[in-house]
PQR file of N, CA, C, O and H, with PARSE charges and radii, in Angstrom:
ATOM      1  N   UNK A   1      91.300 113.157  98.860 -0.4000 1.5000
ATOM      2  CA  UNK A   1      91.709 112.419 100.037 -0.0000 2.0000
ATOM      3  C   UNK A   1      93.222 112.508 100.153  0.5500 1.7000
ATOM      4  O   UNK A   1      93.823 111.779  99.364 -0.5500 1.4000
ATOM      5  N   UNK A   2      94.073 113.355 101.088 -0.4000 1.5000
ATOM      6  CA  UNK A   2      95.361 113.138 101.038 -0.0000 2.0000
ATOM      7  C   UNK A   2      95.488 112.064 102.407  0.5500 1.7000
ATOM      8  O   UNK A   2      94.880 111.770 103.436 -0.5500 1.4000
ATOM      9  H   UNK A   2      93.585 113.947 101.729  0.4000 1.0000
ATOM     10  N   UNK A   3      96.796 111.689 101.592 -0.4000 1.5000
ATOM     11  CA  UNK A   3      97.790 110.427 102.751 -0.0000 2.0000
ATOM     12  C   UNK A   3      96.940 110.381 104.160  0.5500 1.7000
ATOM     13  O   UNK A   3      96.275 109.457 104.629 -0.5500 1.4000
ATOM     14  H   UNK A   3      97.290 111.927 100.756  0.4000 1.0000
ATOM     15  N   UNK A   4      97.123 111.335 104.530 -0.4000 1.5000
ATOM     16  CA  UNK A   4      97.180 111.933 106.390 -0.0000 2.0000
ATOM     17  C   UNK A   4      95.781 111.623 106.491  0.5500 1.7000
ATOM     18  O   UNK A   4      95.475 111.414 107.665 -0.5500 1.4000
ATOM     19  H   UNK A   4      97.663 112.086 104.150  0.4000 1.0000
ATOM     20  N   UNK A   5      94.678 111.501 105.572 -0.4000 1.5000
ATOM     21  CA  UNK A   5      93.179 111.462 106.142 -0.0000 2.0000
ATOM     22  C   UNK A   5      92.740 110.029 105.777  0.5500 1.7000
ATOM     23  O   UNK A   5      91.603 109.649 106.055 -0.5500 1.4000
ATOM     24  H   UNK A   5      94.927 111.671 104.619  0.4000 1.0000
ATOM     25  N   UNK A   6      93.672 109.197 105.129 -0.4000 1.5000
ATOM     26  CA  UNK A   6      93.431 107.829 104.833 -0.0000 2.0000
ATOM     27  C   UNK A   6      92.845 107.171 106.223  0.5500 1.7000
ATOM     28  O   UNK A   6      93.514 107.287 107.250 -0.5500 1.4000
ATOM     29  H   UNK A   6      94.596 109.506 104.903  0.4000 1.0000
ATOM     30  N   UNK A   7      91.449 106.402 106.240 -0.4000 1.5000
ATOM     31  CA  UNK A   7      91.129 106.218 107.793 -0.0000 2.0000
ATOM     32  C   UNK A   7      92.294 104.530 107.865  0.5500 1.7000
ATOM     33  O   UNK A   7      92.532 104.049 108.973 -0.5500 1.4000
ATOM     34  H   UNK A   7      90.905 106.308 105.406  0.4000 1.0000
ATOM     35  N   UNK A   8      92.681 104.080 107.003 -0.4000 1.5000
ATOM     36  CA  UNK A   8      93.857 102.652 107.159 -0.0000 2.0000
ATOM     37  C   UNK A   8      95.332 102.853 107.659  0.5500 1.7000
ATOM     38  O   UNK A   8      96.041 101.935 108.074 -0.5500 1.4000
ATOM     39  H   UNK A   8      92.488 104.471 106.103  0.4000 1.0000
ATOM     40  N   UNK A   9      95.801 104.520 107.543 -0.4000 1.5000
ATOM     41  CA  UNK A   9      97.180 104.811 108.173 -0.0000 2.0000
ATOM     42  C   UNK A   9      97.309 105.641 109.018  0.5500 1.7000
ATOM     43  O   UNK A   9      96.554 106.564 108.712 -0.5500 1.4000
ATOM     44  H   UNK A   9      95.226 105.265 107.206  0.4000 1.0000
ATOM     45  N   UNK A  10      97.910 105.902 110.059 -0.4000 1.5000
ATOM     46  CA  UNK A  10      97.636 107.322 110.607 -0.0000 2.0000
ATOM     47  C   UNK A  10      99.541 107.378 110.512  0.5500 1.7000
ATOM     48  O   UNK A  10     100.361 106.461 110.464 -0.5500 1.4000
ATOM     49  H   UNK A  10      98.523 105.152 110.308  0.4000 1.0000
ATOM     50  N   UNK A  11      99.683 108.666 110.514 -0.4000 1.5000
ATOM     51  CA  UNK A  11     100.657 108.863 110.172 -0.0000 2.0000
ATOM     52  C   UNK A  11     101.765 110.031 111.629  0.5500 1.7000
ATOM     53  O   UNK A  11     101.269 111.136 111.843 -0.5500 1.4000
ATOM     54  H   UNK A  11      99.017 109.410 110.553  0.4000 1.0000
ATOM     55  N   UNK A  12     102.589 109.813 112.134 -0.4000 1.5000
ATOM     56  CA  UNK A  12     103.044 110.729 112.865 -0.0000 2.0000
ATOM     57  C   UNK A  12     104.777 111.294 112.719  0.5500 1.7000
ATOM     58  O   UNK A  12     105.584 110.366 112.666 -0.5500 1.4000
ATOM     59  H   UNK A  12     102.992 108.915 111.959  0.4000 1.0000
ATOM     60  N   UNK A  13     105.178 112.258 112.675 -0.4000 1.5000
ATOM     61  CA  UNK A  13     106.235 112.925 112.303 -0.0000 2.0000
ATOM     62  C   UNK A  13     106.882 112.888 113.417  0.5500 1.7000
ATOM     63  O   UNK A  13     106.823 113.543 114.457 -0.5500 1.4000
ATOM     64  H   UNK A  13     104.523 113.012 112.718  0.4000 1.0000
ATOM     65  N   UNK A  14     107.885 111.510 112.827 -0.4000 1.5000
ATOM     66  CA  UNK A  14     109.345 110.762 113.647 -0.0000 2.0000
ATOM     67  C   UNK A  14     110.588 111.975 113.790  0.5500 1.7000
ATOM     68  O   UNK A  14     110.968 112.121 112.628 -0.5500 1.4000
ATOM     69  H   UNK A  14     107.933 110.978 111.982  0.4000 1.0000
ATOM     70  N   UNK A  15     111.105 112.576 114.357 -0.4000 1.5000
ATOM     71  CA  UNK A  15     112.767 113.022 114.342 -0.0000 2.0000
ATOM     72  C   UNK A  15     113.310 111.738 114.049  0.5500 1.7000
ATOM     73  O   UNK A  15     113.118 110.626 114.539 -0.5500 1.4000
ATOM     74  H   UNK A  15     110.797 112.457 115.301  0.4000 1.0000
ATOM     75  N   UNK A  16     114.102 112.201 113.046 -0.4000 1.5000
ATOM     76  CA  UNK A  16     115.437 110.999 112.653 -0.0000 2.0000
ATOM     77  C   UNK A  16     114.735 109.886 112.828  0.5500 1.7000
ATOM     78  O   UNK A  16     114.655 109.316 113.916 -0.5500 1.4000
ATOM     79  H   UNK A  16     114.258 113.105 112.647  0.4000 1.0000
ATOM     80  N   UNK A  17     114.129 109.465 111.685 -0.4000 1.5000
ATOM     81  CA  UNK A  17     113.313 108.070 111.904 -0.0000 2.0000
ATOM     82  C   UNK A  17     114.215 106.783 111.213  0.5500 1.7000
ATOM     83  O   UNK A  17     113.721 105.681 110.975 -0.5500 1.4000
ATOM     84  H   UNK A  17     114.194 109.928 110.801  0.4000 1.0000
ATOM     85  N   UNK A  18     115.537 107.128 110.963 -0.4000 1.5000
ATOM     86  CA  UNK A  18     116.783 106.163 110.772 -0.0000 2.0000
ATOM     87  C   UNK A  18     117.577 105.530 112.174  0.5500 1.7000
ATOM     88  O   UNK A  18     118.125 104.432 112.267 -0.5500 1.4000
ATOM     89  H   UNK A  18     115.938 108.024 111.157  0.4000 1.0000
ATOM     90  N   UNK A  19     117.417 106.859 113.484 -0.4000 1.5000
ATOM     91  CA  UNK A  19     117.963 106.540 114.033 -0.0000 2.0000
ATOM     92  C   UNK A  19     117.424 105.096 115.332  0.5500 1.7000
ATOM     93  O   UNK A  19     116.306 104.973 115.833 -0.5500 1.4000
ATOM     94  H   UNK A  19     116.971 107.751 113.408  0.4000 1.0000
ATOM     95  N   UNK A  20     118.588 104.246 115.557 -0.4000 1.5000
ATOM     96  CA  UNK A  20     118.055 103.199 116.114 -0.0000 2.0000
ATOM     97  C   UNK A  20     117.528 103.059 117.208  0.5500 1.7000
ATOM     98  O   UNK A  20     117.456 101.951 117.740 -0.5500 1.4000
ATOM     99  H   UNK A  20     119.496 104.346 115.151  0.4000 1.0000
ATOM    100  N   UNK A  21     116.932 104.448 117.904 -0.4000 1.5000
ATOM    101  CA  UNK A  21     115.969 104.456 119.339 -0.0000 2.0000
ATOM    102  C   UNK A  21     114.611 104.185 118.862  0.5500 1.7000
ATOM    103  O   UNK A  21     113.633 104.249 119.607 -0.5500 1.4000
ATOM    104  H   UNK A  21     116.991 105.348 117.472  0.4000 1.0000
ATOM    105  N   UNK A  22     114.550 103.882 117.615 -0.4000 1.5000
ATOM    106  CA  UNK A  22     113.177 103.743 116.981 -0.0000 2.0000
ATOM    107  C   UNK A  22     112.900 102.297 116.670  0.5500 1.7000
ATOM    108  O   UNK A  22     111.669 102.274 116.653 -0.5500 1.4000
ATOM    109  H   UNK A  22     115.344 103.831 117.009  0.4000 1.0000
ATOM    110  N   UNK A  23     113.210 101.394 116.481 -0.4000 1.5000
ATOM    111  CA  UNK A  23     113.460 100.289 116.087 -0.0000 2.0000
ATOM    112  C   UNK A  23     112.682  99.234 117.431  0.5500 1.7000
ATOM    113  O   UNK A  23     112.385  98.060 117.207 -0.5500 1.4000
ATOM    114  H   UNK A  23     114.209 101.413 116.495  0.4000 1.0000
ATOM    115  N   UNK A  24     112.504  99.738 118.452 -0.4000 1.5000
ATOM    116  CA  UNK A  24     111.764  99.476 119.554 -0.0000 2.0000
ATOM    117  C   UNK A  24     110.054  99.380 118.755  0.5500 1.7000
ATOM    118  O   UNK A  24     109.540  98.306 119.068 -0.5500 1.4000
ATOM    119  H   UNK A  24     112.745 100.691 118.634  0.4000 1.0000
ATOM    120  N   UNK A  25     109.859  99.559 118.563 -0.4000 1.5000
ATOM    121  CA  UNK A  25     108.100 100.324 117.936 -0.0000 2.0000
ATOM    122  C   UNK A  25     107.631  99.397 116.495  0.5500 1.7000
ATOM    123  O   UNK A  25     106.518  99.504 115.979 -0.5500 1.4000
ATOM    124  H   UNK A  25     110.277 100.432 118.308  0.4000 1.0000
ATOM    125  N   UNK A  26     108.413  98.744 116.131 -0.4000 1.5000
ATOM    126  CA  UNK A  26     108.386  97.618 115.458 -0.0000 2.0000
ATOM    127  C   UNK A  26     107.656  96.306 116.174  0.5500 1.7000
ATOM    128  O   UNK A  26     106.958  95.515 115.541 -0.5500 1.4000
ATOM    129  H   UNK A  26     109.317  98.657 116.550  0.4000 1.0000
ATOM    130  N   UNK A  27     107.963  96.192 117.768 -0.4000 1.5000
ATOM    131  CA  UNK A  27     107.459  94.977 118.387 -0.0000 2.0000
ATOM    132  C   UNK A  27     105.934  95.174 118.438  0.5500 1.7000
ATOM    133  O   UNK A  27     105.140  94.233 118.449 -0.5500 1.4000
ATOM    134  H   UNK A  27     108.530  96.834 118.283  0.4000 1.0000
ATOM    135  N   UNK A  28     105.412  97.146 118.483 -0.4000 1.5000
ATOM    136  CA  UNK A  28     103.829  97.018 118.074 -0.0000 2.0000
ATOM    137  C   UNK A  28     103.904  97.130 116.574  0.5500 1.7000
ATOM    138  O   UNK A  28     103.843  98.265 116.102 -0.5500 1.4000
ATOM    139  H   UNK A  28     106.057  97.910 118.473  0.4000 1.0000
ATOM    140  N   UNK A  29     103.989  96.426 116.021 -0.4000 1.5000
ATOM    141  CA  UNK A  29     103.569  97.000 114.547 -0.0000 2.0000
ATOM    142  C   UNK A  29     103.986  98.243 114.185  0.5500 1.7000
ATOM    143  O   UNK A  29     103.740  98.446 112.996 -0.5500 1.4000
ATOM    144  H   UNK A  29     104.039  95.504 116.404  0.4000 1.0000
ATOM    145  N   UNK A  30     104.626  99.343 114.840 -0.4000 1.5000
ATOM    146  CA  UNK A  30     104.978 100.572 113.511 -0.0000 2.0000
ATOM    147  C   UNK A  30     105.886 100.209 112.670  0.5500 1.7000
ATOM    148  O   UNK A  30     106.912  99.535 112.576 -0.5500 1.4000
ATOM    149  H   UNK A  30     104.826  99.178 115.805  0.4000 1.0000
ATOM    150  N   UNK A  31     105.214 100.842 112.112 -0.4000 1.5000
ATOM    151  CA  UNK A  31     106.794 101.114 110.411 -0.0000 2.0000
ATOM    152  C   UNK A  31     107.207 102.276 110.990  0.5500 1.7000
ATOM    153  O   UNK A  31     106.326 103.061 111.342 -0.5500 1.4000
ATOM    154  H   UNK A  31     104.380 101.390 112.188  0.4000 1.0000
ATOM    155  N   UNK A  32     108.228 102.531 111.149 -0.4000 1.5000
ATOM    156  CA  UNK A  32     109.132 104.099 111.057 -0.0000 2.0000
ATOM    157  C   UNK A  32     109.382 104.668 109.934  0.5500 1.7000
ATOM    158  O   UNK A  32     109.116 105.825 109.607 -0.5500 1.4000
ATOM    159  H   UNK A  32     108.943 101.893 110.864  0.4000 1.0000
ATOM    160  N   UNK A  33     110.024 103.652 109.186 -0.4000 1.5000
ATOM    161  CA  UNK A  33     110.242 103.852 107.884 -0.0000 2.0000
ATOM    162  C   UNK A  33     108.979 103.341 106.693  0.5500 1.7000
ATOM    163  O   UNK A  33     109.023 102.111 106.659 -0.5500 1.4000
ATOM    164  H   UNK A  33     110.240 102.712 109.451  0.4000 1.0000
ATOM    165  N   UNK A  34     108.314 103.663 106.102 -0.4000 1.5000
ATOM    166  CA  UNK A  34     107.495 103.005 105.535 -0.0000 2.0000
ATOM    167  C   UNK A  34     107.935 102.595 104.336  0.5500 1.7000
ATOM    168  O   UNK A  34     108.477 101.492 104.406 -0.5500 1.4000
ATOM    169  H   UNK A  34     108.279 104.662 106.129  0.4000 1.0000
ATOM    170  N   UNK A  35     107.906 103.079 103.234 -0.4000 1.5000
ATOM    171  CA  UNK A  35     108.210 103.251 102.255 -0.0000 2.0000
ATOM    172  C   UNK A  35     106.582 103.141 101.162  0.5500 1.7000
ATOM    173  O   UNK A  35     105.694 103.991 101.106 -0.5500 1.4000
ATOM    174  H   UNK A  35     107.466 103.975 103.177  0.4000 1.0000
ATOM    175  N   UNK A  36     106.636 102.090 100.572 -0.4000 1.5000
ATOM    176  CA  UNK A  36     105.540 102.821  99.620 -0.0000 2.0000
ATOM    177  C   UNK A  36     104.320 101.066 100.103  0.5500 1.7000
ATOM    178  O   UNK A  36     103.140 101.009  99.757 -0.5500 1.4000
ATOM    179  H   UNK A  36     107.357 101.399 100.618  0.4000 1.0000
ATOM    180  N   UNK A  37     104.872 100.175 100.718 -0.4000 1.5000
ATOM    181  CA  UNK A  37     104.036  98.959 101.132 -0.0000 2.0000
ATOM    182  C   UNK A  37     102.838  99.384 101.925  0.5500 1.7000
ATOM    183  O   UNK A  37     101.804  98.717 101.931 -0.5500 1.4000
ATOM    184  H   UNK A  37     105.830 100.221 100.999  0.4000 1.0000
ATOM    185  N   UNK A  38     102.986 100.519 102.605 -0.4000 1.5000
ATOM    186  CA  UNK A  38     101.677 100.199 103.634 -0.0000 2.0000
ATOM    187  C   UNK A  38     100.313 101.296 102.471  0.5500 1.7000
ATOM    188  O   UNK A  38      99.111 101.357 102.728 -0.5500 1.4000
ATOM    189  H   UNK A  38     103.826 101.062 102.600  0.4000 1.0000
ATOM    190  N   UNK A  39     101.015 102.010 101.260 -0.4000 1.5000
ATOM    191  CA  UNK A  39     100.239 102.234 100.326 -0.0000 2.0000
ATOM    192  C   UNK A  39      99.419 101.273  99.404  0.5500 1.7000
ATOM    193  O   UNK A  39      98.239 101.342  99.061 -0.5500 1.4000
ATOM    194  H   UNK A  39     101.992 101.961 101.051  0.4000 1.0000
ATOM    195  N   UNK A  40     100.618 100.141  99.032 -0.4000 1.5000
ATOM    196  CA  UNK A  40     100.209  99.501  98.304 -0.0000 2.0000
ATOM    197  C   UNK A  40      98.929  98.298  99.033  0.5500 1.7000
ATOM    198  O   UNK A  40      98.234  97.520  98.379 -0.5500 1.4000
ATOM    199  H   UNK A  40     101.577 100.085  99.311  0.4000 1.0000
ATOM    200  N   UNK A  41      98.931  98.427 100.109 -0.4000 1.5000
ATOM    201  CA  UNK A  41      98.486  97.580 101.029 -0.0000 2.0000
ATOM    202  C   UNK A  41      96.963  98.406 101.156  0.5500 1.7000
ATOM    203  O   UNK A  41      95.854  97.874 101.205 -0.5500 1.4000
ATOM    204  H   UNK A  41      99.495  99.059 100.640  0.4000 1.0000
ATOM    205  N   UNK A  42      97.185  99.417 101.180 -0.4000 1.5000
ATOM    206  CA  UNK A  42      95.738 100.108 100.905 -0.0000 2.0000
ATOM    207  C   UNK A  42      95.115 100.469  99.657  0.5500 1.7000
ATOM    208  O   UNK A  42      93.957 100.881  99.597 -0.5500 1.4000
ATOM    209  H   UNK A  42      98.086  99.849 101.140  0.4000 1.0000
ATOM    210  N   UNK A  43      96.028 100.285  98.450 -0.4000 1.5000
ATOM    211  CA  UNK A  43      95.322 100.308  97.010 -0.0000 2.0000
ATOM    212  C   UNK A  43      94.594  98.503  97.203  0.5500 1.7000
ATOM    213  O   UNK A  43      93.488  98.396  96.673 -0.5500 1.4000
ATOM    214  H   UNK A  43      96.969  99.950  98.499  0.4000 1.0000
ATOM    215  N   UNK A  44      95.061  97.375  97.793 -0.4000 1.5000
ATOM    216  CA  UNK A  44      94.420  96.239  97.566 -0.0000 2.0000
ATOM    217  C   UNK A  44      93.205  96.529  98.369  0.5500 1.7000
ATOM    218  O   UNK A  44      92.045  96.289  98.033 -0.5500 1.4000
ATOM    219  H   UNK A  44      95.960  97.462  98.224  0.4000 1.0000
ATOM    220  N   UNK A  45      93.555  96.995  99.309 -0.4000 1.5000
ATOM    221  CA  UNK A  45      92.188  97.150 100.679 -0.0000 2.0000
ATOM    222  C   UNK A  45      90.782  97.809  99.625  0.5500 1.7000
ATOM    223  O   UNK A  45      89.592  97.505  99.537 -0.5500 1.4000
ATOM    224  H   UNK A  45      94.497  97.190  99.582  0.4000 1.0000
ATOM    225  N   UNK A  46      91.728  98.911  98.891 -0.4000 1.5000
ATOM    226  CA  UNK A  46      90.539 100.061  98.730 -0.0000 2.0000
ATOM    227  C   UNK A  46      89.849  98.854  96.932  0.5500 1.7000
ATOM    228  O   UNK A  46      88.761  99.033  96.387 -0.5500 1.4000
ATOM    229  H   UNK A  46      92.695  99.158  98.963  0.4000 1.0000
ATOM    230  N   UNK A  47      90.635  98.067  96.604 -0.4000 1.5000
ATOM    231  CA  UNK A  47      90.024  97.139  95.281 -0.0000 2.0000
ATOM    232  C   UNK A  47      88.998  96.180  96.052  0.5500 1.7000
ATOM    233  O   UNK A  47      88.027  95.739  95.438 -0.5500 1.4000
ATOM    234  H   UNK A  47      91.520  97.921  97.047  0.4000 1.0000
ATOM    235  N   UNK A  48      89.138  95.971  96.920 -0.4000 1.5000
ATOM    236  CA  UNK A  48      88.005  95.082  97.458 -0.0000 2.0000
ATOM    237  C   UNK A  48      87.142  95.635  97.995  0.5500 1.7000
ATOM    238  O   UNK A  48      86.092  95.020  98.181 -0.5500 1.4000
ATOM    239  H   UNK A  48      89.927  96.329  97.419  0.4000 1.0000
ATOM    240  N   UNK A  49      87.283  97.047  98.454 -0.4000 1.5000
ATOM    241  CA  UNK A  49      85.721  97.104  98.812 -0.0000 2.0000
ATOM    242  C   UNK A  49      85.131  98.343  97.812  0.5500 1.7000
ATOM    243  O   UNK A  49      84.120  98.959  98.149 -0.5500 1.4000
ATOM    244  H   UNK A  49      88.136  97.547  98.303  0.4000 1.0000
ATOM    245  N   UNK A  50      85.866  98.660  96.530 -0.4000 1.5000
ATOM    246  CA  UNK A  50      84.942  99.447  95.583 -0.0000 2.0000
ATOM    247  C   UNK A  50      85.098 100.822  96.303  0.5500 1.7000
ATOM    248  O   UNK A  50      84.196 101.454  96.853 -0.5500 1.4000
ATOM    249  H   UNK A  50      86.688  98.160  96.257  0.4000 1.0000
ATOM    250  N   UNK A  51      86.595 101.210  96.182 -0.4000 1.5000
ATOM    251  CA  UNK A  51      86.400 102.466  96.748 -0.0000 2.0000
ATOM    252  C   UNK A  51      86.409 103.468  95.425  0.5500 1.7000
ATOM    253  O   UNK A  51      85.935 103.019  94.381 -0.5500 1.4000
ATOM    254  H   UNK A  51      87.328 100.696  95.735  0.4000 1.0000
ATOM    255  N   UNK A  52      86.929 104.785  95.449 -0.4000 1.5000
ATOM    256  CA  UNK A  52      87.058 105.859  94.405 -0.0000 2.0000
ATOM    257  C   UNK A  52      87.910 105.800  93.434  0.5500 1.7000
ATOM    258  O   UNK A  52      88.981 105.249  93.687 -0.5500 1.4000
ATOM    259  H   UNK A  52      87.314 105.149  96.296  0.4000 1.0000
ATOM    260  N   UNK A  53      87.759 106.169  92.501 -0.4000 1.5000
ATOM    261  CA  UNK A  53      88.722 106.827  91.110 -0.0000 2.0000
ATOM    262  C   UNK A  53      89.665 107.539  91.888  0.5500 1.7000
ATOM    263  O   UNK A  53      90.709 106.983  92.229 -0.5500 1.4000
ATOM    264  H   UNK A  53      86.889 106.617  92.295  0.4000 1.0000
ATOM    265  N   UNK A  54      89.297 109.263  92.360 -0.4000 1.5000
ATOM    266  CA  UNK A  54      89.897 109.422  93.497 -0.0000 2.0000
ATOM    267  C   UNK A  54      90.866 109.178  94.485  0.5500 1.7000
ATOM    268  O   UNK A  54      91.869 109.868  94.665 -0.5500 1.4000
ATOM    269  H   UNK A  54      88.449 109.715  92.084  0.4000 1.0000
ATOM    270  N   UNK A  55      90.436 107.854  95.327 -0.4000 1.5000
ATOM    271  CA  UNK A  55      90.712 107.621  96.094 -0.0000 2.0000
ATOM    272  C   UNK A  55      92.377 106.634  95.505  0.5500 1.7000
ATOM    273  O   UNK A  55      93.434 106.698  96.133 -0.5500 1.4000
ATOM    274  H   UNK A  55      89.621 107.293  95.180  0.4000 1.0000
ATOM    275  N   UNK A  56      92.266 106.171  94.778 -0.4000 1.5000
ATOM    276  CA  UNK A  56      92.712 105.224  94.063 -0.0000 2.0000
ATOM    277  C   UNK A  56      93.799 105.995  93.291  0.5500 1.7000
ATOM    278  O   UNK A  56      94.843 105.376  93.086 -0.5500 1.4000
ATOM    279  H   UNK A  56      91.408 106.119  94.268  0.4000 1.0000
ATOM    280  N   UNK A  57      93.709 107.187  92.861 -0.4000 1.5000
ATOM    281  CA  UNK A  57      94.597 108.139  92.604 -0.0000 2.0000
ATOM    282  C   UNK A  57      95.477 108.611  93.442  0.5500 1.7000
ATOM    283  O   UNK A  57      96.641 108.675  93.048 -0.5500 1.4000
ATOM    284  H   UNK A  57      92.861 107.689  93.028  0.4000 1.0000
ATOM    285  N   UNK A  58      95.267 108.894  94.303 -0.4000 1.5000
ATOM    286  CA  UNK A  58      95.565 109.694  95.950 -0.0000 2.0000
ATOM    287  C   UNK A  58      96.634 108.578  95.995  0.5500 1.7000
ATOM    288  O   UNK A  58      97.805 108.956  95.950 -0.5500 1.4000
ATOM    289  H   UNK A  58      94.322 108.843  94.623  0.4000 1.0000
ATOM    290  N   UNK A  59      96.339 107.005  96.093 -0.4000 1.5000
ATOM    291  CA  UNK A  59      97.170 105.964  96.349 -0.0000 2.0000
ATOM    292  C   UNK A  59      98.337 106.201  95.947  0.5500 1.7000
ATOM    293  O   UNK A  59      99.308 106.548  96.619 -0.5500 1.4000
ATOM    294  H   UNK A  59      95.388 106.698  96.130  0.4000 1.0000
ATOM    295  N   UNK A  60      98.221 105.916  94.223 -0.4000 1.5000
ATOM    296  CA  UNK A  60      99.183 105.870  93.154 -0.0000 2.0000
ATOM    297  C   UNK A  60     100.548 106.876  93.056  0.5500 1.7000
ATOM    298  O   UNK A  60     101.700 106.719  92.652 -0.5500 1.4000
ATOM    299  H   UNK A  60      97.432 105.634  93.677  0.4000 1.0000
ATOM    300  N   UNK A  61      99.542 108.341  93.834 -0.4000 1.5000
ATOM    301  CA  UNK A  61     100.680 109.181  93.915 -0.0000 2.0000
ATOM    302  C   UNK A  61     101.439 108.797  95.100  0.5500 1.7000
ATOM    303  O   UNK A  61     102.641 109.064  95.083 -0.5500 1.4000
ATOM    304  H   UNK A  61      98.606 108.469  94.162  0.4000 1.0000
ATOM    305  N   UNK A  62     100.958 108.226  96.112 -0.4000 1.5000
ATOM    306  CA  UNK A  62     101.214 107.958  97.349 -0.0000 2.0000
ATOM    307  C   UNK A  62     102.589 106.573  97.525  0.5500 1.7000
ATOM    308  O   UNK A  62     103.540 106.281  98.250 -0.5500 1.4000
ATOM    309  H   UNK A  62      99.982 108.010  96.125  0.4000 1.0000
ATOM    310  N   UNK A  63     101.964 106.154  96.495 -0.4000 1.5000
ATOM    311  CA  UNK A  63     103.191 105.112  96.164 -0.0000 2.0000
ATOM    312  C   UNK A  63     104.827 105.361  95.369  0.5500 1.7000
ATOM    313  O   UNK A  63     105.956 104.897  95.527 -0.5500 1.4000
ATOM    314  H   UNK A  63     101.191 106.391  95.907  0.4000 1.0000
ATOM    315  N   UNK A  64     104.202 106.323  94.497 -0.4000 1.5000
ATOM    316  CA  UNK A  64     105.104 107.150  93.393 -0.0000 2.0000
ATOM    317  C   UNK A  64     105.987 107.809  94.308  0.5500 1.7000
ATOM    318  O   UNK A  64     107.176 107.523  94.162 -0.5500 1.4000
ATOM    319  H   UNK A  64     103.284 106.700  94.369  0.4000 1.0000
ATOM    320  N   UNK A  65     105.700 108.616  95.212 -0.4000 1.5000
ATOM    321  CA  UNK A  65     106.099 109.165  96.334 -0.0000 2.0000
ATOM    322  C   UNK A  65     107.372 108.628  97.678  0.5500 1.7000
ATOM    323  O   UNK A  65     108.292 109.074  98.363 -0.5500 1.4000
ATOM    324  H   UNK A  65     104.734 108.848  95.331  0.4000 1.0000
ATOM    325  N   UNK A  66     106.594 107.374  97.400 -0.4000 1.5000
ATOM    326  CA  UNK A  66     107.470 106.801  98.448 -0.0000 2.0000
ATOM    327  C   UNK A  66     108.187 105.741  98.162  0.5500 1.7000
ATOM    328  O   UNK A  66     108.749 105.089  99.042 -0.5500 1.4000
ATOM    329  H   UNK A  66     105.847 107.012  96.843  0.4000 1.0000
ATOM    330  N   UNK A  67     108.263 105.381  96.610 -0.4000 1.5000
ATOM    331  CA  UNK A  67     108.949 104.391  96.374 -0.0000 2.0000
ATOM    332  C   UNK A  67     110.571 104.784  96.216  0.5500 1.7000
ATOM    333  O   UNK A  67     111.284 104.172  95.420 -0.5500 1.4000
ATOM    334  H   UNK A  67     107.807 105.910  95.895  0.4000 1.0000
ATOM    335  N   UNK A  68     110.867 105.418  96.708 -0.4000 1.5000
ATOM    336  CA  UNK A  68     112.668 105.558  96.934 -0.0000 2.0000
ATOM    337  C   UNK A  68     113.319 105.657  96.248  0.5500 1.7000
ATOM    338  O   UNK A  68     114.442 105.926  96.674 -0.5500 1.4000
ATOM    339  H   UNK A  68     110.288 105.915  97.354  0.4000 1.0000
ATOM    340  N   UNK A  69     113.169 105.529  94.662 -0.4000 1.5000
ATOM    341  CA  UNK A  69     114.293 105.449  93.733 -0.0000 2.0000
ATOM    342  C   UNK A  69     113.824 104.476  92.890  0.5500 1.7000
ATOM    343  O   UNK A  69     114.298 104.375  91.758 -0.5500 1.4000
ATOM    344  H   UNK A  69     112.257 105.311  94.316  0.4000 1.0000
ATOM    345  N   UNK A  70     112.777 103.589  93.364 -0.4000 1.5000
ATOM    346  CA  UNK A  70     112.326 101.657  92.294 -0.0000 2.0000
ATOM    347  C   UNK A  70     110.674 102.224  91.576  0.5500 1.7000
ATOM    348  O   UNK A  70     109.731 101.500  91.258 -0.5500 1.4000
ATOM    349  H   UNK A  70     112.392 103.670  94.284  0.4000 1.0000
ATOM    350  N   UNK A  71     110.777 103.882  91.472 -0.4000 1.5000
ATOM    351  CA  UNK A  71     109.641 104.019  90.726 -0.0000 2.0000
ATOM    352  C   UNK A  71     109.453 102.978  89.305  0.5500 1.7000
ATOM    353  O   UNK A  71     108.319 102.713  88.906 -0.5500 1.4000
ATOM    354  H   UNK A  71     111.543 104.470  91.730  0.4000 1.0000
ATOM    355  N   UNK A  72     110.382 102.567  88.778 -0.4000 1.5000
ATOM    356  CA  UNK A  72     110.217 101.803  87.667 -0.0000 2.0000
ATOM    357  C   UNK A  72     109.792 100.198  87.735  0.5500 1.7000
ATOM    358  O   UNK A  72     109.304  99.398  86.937 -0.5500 1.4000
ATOM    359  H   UNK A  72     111.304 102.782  89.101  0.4000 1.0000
ATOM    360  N   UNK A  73     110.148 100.166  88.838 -0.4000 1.5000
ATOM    361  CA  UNK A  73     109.185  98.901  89.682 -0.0000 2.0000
ATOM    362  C   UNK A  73     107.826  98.378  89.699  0.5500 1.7000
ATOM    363  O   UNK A  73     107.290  97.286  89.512 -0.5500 1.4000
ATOM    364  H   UNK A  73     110.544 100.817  89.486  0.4000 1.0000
ATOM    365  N   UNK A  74     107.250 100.284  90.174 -0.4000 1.5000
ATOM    366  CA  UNK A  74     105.770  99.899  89.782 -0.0000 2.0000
ATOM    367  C   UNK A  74     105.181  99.630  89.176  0.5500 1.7000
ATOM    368  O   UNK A  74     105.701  99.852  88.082 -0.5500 1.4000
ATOM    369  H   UNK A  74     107.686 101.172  90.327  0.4000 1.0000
ATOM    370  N   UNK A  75     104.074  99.132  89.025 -0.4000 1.5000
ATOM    371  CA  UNK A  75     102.848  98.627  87.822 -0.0000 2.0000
ATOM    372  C   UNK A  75     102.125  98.567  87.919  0.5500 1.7000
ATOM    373  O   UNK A  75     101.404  98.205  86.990 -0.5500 1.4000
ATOM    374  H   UNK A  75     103.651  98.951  89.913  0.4000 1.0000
TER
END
């Protein structure tokens, strides 16, 4: 299962997703910037309803990935 086929995120490729014409898209709910929360938000999703080893892997890297520099954070 990579990132992009997760059916909880859909994902779309921002130009300059720092810059502040984006910051509009927040009033619906996007993240522009995500970082590694809307992962971790789907490793809890995927513990409650008994999803994959797999799937649950896919996460972990997914978090590892996007945690910015506070990989030592995780746990």
């Amino acid at each position: 299962m990579a990132a992009e086929n997760m059916t909880h995120l859909s994902f779309i490729d921002i130009p300059d997703p720092e810059s502040r014409q984006w910051r509009f898209l927040s009033y619906f709910g996007v993240v522009v910037n995500a970082g590694a929360g809307p992962f971790i938000q789907c490793l809890q999703l995927l513990k409650e309803s008994g999803g994959t080893l797999e799937q649950a892997a896919e996460l972990y890297k997914q978090i590892f990935l996007h945690s910015n520099g506070h990989e030592g954070n995780i746990q």
